[in-house]
C-alpha positions as CSV (number, residue, x, y, z in Angstrom):
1,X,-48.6,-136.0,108.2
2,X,-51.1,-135.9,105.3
3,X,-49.2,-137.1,102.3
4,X,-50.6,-136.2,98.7
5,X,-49.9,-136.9,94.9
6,X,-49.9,-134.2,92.7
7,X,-48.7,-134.3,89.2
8,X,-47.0,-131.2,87.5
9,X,-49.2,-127.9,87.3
10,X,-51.6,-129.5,90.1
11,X,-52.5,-127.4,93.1
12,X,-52.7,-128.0,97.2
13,X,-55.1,-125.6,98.7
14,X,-53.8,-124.9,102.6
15,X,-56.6,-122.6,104.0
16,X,-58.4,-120.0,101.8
17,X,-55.4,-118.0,101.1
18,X,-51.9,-120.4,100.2
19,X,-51.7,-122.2,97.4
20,X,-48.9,-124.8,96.5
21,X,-48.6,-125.9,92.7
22,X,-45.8,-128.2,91.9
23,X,-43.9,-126.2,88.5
24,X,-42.2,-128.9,87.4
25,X,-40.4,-132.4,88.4
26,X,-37.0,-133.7,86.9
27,X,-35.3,-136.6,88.5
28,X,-35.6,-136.3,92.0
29,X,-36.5,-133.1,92.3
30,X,-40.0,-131.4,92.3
31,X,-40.1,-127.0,91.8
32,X,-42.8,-125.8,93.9
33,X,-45.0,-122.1,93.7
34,X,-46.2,-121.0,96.6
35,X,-49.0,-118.4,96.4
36,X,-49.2,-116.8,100.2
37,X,-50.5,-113.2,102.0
38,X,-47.4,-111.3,102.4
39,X,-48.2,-111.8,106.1
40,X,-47.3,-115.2,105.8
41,X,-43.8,-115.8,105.4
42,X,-42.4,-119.0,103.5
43,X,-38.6,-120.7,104.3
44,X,-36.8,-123.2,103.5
45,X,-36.9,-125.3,106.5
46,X,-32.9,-124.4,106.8
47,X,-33.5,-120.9,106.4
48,X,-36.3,-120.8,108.9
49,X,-34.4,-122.8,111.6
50,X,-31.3,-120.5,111.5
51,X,-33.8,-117.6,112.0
52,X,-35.0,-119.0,114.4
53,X,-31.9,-119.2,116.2
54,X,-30.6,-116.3,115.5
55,X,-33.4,-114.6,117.2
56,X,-33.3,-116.7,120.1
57,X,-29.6,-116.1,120.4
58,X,-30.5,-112.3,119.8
59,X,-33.5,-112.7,122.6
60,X,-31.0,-113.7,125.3
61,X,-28.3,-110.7,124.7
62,X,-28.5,-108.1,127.9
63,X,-27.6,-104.9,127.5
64,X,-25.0,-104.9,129.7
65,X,-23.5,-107.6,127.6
66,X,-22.9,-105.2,124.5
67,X,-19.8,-103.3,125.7
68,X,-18.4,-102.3,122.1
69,X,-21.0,-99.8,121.4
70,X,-19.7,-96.4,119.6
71,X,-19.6,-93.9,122.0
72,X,-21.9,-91.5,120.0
73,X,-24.7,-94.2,120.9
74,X,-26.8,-93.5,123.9
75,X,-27.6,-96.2,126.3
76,X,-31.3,-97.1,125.3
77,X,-33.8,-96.3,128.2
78,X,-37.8,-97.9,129.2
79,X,-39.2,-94.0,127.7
80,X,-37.8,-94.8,124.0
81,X,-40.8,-96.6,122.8
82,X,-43.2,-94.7,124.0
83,X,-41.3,-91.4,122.8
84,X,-41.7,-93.3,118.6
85,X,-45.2,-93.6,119.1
């Protein structure tokens, strides 16, 4: 882990393209602004773990696990990507 000091309105270059500037410090708490490609998304290290799990949970569901579709709902077949292309 690289560890750096910044004071307030200093910047930490990651790459060409993100850019982390600390906003402002009071007490024990530092306000970061990230500057990032909308490519790249940024989390909260909480918020990116649950996603994380949430689409590994959503990764292992079969389709014969969902049995509470609406009936109006067609079972999904191999074909449907290729016919959205």
């Amino acid at each position: 882990m690289l560890v750096l000091s910044r004071q307030k309105d200093q910047t930490i270059m990651i790459g060409d393209n993100i850019e982390i500037t600390v906003v402002d410090i009071r007490g024990d708490k530092v306000r970061l602004g990230i500057t990032a490609p909308p490519k790249i998304p940024v989390h909260r290290k909480e918020v990116y773990e649950s996603i994380k799990q949430e689409n590994q949970a959503a990764a292992g569901v079969k389709l014969e696990d969902i049995t509470d579709l609406p009936p109006d709902i067609p079972p999904a077949s191999k074909n449907d990507k290729k016919d959205k292309k």
